[in-house]
ZADO-1210 file (C-alpha; in nm, 4 decimals, padded with zeros to 6 digits):
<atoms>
<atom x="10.1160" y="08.1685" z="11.8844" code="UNK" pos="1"/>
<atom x="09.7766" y="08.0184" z="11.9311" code="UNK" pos="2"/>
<atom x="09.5933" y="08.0268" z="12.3424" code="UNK" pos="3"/>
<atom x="09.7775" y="07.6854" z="12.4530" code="UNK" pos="4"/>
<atom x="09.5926" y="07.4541" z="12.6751" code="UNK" pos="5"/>
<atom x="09.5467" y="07.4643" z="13.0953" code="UNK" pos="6"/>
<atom x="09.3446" y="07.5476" z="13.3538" code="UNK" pos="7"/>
<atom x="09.3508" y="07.9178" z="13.3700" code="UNK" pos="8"/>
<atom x="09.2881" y="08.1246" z="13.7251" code="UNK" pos="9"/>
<atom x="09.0134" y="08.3909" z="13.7642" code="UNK" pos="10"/>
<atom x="09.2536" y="08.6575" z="13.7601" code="UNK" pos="11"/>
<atom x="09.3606" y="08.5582" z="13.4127" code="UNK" pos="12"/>
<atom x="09.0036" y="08.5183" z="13.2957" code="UNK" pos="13"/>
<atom x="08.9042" y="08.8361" z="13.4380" code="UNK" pos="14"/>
<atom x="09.2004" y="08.9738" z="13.2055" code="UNK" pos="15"/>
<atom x="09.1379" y="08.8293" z="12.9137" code="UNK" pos="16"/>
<atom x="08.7220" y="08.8443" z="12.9100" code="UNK" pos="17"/>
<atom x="08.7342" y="09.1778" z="12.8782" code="UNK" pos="18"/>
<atom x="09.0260" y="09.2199" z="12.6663" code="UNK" pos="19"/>
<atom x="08.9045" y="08.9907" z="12.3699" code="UNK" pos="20"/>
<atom x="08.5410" y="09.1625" z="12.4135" code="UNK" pos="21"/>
<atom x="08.7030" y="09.4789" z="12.3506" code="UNK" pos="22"/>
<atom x="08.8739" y="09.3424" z="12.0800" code="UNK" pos="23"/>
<atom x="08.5691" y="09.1459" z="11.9085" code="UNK" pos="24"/>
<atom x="08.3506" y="09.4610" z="11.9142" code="UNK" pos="25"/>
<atom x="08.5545" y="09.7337" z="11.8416" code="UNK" pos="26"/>
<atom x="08.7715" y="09.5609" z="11.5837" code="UNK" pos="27"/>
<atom x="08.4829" y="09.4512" z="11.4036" code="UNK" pos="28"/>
<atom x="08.3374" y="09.8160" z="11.4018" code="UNK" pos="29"/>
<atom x="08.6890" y="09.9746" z="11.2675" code="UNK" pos="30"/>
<atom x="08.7828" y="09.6677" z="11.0249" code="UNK" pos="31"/>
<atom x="08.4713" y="09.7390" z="10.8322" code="UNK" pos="32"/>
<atom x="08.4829" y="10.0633" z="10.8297" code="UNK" pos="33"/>
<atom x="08.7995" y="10.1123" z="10.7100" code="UNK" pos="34"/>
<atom x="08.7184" y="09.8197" z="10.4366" code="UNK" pos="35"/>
<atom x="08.3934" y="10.0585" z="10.3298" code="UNK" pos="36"/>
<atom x="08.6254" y="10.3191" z="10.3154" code="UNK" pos="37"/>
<atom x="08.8933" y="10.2858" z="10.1016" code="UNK" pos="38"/>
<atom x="08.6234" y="10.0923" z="09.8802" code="UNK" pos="39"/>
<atom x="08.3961" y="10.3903" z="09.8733" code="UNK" pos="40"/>
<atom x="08.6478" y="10.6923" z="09.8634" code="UNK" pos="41"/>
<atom x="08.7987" y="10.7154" z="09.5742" code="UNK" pos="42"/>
<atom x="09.0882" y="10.9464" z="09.6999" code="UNK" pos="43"/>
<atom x="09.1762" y="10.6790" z="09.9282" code="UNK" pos="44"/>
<atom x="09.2279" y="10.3790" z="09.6607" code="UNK" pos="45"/>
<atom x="09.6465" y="10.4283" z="09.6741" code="UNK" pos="46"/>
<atom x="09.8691" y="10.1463" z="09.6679" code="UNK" pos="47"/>
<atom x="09.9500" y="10.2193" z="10.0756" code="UNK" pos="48"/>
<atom x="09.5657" y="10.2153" z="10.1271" code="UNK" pos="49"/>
<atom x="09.5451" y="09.8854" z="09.9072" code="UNK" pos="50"/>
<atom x="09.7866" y="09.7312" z="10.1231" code="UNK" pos="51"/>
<atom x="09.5750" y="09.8428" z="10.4473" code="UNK" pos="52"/>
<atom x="09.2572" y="09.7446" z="10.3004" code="UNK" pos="53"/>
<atom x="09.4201" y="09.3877" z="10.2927" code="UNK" pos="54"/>
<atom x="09.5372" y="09.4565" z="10.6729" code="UNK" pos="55"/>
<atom x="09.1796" y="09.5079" z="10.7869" code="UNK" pos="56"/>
<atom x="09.0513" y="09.1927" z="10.6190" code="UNK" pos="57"/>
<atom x="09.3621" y="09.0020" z="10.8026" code="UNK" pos="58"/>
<atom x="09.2261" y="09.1774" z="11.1173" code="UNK" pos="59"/>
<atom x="08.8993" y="09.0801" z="11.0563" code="UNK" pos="60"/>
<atom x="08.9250" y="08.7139" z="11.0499" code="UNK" pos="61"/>
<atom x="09.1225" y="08.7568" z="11.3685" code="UNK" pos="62"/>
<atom x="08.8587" y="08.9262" z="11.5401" code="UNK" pos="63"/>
<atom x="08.5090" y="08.8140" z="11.4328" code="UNK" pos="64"/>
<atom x="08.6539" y="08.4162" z="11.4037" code="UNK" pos="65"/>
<atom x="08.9497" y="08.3766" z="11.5985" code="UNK" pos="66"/>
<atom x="08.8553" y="08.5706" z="11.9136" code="UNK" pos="67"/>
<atom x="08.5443" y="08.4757" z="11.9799" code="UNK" pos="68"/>
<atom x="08.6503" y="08.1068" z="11.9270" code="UNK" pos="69"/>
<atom x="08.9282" y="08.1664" z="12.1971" code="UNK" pos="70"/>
<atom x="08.6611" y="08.3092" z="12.4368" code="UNK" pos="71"/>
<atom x="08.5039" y="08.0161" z="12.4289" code="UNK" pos="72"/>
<atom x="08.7728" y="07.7945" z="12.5099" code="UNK" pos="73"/>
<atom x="08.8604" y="07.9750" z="12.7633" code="UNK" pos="74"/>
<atom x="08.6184" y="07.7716" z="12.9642" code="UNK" pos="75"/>
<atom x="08.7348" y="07.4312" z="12.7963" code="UNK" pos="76"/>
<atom x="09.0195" y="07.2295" z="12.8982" code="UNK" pos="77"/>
<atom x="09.1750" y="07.0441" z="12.7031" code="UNK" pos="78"/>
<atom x="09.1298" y="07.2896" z="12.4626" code="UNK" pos="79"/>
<atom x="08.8912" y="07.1936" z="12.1654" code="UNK" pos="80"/>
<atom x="09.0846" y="07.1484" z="11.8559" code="UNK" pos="81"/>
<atom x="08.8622" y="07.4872" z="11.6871" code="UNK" pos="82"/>
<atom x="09.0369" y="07.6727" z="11.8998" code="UNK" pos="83"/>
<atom x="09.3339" y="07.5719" z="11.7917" code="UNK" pos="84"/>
<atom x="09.2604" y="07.6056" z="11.3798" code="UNK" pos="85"/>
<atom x="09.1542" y="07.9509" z="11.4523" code="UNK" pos="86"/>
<atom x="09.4739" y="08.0458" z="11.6479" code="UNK" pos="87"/>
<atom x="09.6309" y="07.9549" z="11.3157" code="UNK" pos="88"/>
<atom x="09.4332" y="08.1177" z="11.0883" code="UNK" pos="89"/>
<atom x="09.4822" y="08.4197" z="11.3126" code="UNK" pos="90"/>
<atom x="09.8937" y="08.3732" z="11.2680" code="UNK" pos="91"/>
<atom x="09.8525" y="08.3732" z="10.9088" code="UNK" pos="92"/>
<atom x="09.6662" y="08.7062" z="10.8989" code="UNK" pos="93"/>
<atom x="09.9406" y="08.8484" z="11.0831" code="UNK" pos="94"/>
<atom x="10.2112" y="08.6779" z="10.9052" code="UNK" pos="95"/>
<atom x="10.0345" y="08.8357" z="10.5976" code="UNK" pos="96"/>
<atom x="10.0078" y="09.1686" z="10.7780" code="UNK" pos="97"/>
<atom x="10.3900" y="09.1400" z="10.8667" code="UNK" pos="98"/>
<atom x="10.5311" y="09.0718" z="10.5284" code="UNK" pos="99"/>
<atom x="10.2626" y="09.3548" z="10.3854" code="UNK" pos="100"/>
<atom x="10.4156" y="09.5801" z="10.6071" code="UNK" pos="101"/>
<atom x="10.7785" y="09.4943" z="10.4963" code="UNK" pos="102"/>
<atom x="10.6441" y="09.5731" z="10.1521" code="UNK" pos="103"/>
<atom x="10.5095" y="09.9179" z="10.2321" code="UNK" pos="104"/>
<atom x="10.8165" y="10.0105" z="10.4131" code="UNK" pos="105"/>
<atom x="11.0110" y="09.9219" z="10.0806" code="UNK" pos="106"/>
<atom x="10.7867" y="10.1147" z="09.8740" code="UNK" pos="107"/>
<atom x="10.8091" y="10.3866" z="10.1540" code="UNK" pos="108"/>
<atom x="11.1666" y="10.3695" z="10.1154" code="UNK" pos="109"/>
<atom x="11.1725" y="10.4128" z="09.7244" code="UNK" pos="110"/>
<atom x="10.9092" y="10.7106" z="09.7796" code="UNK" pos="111"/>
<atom x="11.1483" y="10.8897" z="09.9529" code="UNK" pos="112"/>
<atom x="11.5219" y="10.7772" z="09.8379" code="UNK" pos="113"/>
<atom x="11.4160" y="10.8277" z="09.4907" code="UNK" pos="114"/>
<atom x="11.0834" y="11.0931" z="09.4839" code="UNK" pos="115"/>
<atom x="11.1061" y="11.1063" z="09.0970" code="UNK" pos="116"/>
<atom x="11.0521" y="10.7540" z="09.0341" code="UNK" pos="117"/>
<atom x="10.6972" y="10.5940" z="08.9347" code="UNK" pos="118"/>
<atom x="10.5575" y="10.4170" z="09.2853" code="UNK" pos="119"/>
<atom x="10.2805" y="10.1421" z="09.3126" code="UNK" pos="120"/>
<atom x="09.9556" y="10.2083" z="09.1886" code="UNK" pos="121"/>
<atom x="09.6232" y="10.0644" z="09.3283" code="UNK" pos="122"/>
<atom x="09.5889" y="09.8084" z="09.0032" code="UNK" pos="123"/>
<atom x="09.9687" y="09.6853" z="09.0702" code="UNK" pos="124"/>
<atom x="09.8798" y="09.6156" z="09.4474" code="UNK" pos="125"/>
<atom x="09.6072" y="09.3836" z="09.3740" code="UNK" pos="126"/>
<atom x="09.8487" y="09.1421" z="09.2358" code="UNK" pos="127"/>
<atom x="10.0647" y="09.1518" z="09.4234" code="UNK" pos="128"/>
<atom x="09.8684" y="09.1464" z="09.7495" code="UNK" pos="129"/>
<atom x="09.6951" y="08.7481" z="09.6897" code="UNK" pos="130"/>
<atom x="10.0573" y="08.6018" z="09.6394" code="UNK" pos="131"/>
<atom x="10.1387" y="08.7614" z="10.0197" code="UNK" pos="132"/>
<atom x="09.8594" y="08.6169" z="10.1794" code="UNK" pos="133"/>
<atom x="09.9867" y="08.2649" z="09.9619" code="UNK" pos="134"/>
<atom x="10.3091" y="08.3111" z="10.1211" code="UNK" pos="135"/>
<atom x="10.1726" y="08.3620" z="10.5108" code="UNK" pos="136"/>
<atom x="09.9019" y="08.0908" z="10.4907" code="UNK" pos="137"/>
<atom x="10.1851" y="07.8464" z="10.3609" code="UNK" pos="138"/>
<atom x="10.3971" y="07.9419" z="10.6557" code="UNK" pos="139"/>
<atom x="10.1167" y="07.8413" z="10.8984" code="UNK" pos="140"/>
<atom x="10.0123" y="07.5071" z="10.7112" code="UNK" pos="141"/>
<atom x="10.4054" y="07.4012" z="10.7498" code="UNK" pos="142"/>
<atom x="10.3486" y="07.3951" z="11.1254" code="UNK" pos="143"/>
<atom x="09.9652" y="07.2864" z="11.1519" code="UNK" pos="144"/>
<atom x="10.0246" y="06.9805" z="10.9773" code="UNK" pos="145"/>
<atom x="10.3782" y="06.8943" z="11.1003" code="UNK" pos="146"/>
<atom x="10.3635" y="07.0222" z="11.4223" code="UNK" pos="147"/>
<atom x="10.1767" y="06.7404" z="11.6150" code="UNK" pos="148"/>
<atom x="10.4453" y="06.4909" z="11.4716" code="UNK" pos="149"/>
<atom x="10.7277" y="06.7546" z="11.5741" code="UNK" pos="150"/>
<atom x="10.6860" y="07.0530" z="11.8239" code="UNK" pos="151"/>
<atom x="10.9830" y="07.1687" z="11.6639" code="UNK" pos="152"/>
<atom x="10.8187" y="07.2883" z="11.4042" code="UNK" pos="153"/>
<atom x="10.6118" y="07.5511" z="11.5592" code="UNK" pos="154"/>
<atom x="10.9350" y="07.7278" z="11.5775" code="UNK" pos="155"/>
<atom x="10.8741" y="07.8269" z="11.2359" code="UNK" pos="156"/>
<atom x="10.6283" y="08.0832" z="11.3674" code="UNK" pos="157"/>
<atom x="10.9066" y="08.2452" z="11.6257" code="UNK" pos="158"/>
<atom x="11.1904" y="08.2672" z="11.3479" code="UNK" pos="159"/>
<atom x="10.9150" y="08.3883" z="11.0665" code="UNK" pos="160"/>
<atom x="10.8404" y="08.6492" z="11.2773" code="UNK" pos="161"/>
<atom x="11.1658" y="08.8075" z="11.3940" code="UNK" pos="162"/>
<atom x="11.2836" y="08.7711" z="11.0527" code="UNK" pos="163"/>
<atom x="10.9852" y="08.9721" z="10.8805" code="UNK" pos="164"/>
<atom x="11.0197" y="09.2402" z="11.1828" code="UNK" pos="165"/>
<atom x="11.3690" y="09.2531" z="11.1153" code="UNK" pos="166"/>
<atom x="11.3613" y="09.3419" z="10.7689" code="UNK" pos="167"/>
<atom x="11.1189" y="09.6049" z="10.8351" code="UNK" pos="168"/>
<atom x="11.2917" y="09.7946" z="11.0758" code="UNK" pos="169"/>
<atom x="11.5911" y="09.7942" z="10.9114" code="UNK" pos="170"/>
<atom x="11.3742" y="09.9802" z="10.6085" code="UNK" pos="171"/>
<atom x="11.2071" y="10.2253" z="10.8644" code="UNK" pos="172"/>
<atom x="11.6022" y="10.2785" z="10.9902" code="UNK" pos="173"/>
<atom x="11.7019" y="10.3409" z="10.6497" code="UNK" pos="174"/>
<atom x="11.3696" y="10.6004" z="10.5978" code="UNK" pos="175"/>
<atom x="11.4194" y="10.8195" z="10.8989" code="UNK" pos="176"/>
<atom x="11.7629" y="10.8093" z="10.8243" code="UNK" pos="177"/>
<atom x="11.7169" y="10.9256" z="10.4258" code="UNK" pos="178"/>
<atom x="11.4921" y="11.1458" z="10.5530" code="UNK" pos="179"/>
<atom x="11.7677" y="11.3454" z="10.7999" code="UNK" pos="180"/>
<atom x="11.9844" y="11.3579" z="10.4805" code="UNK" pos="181"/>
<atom x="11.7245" y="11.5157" z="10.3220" code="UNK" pos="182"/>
<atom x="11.6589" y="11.7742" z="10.5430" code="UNK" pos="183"/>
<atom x="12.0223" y="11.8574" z="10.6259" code="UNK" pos="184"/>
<atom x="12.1943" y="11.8383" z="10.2773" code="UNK" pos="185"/>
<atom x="11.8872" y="11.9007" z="10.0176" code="UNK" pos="186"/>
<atom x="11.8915" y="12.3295" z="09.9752" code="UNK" pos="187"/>
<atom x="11.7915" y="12.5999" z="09.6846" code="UNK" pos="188"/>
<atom x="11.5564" y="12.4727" z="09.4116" code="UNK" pos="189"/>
<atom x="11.5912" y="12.1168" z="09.4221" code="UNK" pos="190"/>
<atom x="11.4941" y="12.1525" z="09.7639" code="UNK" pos="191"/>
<atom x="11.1776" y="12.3517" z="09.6740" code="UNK" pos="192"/>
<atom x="11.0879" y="12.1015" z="09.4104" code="UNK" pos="193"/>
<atom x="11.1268" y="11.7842" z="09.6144" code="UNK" pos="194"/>
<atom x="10.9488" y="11.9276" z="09.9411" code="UNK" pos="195"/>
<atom x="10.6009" y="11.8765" z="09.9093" code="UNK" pos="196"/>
<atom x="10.6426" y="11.5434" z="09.8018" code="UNK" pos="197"/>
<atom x="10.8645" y="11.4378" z="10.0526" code="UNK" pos="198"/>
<atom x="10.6097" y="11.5907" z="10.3211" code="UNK" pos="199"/>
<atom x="10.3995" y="11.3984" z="10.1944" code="UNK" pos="200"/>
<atom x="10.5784" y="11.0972" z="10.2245" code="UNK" pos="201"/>
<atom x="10.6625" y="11.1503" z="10.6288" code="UNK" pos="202"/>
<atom x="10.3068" y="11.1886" z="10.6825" code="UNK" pos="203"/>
<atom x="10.2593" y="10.8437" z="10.5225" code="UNK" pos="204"/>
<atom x="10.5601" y="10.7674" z="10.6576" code="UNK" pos="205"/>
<atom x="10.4596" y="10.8592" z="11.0492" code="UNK" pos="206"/>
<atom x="10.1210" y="10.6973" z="10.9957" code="UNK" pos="207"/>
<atom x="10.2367" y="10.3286" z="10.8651" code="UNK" pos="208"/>
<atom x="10.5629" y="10.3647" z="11.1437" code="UNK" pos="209"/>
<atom x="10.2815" y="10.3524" z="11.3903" code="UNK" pos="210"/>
<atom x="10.1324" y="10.0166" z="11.2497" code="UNK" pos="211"/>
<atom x="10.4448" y="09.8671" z="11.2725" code="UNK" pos="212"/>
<atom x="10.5020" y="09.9567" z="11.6146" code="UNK" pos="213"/>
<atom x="10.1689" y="09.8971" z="11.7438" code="UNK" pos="214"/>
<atom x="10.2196" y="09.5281" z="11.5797" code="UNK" pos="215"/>
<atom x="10.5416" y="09.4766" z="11.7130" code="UNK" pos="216"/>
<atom x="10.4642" y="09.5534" z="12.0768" code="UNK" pos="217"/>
<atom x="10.1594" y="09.3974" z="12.0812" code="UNK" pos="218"/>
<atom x="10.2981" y="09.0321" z="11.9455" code="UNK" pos="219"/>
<atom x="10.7018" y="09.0787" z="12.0759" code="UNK" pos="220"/>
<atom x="10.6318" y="08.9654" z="12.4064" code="UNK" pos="221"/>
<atom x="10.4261" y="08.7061" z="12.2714" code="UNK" pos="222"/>
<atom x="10.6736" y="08.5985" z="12.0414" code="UNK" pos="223"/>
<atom x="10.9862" y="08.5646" z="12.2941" code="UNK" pos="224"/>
<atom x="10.7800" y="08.3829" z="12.5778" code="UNK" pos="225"/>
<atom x="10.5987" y="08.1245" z="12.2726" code="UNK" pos="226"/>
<atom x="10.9753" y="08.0613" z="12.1722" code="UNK" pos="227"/>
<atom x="11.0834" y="07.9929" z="12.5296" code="UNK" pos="228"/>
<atom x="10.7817" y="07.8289" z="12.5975" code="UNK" pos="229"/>
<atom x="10.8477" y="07.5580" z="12.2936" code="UNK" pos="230"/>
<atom x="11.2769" y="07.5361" z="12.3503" code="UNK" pos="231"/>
<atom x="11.1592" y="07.3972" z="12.7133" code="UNK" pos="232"/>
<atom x="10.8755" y="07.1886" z="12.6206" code="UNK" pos="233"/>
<atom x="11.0184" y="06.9018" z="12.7167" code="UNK" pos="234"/>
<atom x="11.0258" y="07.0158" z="13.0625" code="UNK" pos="235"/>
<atom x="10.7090" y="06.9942" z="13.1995" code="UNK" pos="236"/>
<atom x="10.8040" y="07.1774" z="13.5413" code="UNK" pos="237"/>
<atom x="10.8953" y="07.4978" z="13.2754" code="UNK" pos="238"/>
<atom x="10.6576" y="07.4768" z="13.0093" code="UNK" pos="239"/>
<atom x="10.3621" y="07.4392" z="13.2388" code="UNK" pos="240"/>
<atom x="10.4686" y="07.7819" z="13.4328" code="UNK" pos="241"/>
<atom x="10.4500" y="08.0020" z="13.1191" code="UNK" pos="242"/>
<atom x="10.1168" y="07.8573" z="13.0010" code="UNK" pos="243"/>
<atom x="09.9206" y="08.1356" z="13.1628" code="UNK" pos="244"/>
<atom x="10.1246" y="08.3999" z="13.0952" code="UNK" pos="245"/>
<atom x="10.1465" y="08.3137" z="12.7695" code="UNK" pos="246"/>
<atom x="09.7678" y="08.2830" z="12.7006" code="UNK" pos="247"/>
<atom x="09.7632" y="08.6472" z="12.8186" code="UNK" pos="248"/>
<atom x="10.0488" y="08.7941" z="12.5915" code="UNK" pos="249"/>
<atom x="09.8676" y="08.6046" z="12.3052" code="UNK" pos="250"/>
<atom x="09.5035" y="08.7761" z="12.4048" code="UNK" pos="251"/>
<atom x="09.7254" y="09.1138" z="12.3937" code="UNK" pos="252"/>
<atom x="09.8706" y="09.0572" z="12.0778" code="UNK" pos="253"/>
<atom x="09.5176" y="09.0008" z="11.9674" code="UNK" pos="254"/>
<atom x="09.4575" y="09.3326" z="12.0939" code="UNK" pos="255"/>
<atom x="09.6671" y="09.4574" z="11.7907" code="UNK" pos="256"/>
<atom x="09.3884" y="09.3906" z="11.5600" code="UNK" pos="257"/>
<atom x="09.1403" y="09.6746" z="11.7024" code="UNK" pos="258"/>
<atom x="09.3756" y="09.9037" z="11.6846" code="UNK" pos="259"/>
<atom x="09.4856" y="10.0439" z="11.3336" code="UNK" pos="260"/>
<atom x="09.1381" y="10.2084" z="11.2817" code="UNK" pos="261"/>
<atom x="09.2074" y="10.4424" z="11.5688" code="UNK" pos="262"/>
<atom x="09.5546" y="10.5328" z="11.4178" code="UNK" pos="263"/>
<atom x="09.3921" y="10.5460" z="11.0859" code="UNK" pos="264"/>
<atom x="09.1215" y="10.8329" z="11.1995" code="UNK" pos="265"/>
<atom x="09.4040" y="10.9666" z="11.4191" code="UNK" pos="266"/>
<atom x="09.6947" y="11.0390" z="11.1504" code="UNK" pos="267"/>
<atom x="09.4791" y="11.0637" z="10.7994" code="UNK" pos="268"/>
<atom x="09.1817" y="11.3311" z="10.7447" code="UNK" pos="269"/>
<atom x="09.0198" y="11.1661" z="10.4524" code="UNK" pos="270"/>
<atom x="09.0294" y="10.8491" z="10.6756" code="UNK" pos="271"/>
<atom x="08.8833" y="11.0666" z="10.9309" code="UNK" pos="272"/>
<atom x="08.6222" y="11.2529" z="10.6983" code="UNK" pos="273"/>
<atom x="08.4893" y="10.9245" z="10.5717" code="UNK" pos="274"/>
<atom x="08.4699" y="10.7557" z="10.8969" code="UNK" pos="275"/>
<atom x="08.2180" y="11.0310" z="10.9689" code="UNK" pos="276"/>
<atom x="08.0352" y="11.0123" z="10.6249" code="UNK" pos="277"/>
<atom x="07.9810" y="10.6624" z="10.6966" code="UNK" pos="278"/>
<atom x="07.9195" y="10.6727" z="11.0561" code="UNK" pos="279"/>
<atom x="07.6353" y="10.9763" z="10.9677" code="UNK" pos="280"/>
<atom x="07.4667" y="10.7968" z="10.6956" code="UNK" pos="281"/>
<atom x="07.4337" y="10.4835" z="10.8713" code="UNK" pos="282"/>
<atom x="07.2320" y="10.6374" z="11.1319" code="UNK" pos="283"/>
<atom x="07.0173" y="10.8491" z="10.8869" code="UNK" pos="284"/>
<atom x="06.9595" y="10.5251" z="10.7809" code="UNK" pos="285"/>
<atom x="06.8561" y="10.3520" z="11.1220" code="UNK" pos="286"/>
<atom x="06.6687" y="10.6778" z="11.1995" code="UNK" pos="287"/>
<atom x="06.4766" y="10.6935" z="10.8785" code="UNK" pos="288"/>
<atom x="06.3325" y="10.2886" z="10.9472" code="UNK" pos="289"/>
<atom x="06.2289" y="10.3361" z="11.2783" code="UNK" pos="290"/>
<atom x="06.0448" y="10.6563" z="11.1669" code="UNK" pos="291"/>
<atom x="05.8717" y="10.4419" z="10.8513" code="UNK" pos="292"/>
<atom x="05.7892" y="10.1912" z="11.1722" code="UNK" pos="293"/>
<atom x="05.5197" y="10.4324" z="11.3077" code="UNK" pos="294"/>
<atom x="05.1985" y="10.4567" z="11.0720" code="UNK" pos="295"/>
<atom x="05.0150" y="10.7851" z="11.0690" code="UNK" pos="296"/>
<atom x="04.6776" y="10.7629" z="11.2127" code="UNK" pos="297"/>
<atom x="04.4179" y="10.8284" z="10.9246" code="UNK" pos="298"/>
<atom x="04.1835" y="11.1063" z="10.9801" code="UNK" pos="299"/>
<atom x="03.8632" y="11.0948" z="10.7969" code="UNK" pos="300"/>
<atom x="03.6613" y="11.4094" z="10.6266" code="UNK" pos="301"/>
<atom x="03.3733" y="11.3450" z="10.9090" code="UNK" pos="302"/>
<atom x="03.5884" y="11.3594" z="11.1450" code="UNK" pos="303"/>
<atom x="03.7235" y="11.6594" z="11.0315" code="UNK" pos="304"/>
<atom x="03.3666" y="11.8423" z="11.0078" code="UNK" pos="305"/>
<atom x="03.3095" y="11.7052" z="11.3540" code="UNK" pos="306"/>
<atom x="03.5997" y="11.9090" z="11.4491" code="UNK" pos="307"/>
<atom x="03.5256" y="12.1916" z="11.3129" code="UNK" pos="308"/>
<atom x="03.1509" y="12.2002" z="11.4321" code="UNK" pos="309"/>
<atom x="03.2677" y="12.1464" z="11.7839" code="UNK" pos="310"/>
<atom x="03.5306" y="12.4605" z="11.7524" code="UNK" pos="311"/>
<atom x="03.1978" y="12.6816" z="11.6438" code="UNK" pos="312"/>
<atom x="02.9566" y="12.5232" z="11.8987" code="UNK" pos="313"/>
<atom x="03.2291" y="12.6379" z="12.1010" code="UNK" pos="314"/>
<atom x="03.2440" y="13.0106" z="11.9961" code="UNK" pos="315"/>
<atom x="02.8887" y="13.0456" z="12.0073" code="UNK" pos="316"/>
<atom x="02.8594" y="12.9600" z="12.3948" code="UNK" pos="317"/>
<atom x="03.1945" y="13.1911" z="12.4428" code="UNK" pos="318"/>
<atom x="02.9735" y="13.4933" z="12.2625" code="UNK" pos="319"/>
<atom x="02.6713" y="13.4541" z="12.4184" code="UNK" pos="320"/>
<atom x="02.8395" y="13.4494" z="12.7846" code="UNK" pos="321"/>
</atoms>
């Protein structure tokens, strides 16, 4: 789902300008400061937070390499083969921020089916984060280097992602649904032993459930008009009609990578605190250099006595008044 080729009108333009500015910028801001974050704090290294941290980086390439790449072919037609690359290399940060997703929803499952069993830790993650990203960017080389011989193979992208998104709602169904259960048929001191960990895990729960449907409605109209868009290829009369629209739903799925930061700081108070740690020190920082800009003027010891003879001469004249 990469910004396809054609002349595009102003009112798209004015659309999407400001859209994938919004998206450069702010993205940018959030992605690293999430990244600093969960580096920094070390309440915030979990495996959940591990899987984020790799989320931001995905959302990072998308916005400080694939966005402003796409703004600038925005104004090119045809549409220079960079632009292209980087629409790919966005897909496979969100094919890796899919299947990481589907991951954390079957971890979040485990958390709260079975509460007294070990979960991931931060060490396990980083294993098993690399071989997801292998996964995703293999899925996007299958159609980069086969689709120009075939356009069927761009399909790959459509079916990848309904079948990723599929498999995590069904765990998300299966969560809320444990979660019920829990609340209706858990009582007495189980209950009372279970309940702050399970609390724990909604919270969790409510925050990642918001990724997943920020992600989903920022790329599912994408997805259904791209697949559309390639099944009538062929016809030129059809395929020509959706270009524009589809160039927009793309820039809006792009959207999606700006966007977890804000749920981050929303849903999570050490996310929050830190956020303002960083935010404050940064400018103490910025403060403290442009103070170290402006040299003190030196005063000398004759000037000084100058001074002070003056202030006398000056009493003197006063007294005798």
């Amino acid at each position: 789902m990469v910004l396809v080729a054609g002349n595009l009108s102003l009112t798209s333009k004015v659309i999407l300008i400001p859209t994938l500015s919004f998206t450069f910028i702010f993205g940018t801001i959030g992605n690293i400061l999430v990244c600093i974050a969960i580096l920094t704090n070390r309440k915030l290294k979990t495996a959940t937070n591990g899987f984020i941290l790799s989320l931001a980086i995905a959302d990072l390439l998308v916005c400080d390499i694939t966005v402003p790449i796409a703004l600038i072919g925005l104004f090119q037609d045809p549409r220079p083969r960079a632009a292209l690359l980087a629409g790919e290399l966005a897909l496979s940060g969100v094919s890796s921020s899919q299947i990481q997703l589907a991951v954390i929803s079957i971890d979040r499952y485990r958390g709260i089916v079975y509460p007294d069993k070990p979960r991931l830790t931060w060490k396990e993650v980083k294993y098993i984060v690399p071989p997801l990203w292998l996964l995703a960017i293999t899925e996007t080389c299958l159609v980069v280097f086969n689709w120009p011989h075939d356009i069927r193979f761009a399909l790959i992208h459509f079916y990848w992602f309904w079948f990723i998104a599929t498999i995590t709602i069904i765990c998300y169904t299966l969560i809320w649904r444990n979660i019920v259960l829990h609340n209706q048929d858990v009582a007495g001191a189980l209950r009372h032993l279970k309940q702050a960990r399970i609390k724990k895990e909604k919270r969790a729960f409510i925050m990642i459930m918001l990724v997943v449907c920020c992600l989903l409605l920022c790329w599912s109209p994408a997805a259904i008009i791209y697949g559309i868009f390639l099944m009538q290829y062929t016809d030129k009369s059809v395929s020509d009609s959706m270009r524009e629209p589809l160039n927009v739903l793309v820039a809006f799925g792009y959207f999606n990578s700006c966007i977890n930061p804000f749920i981050y700081n929303l849903m999570n108070s050490t996310f929050r605190s830190t956020f303002r740690k960083i935010l404050t020190n940064f400018c103490r920082r910025i403060r403290g250099r442009s103070l170290t800009k402006v040299s003190p003027i030196p005063v000398s010891s004759s000037s000084v006595q100058d001074v002070r003879r003056i202030a006398v001469n000056n009493q003197k004249d006063s007294s005798t008044t």
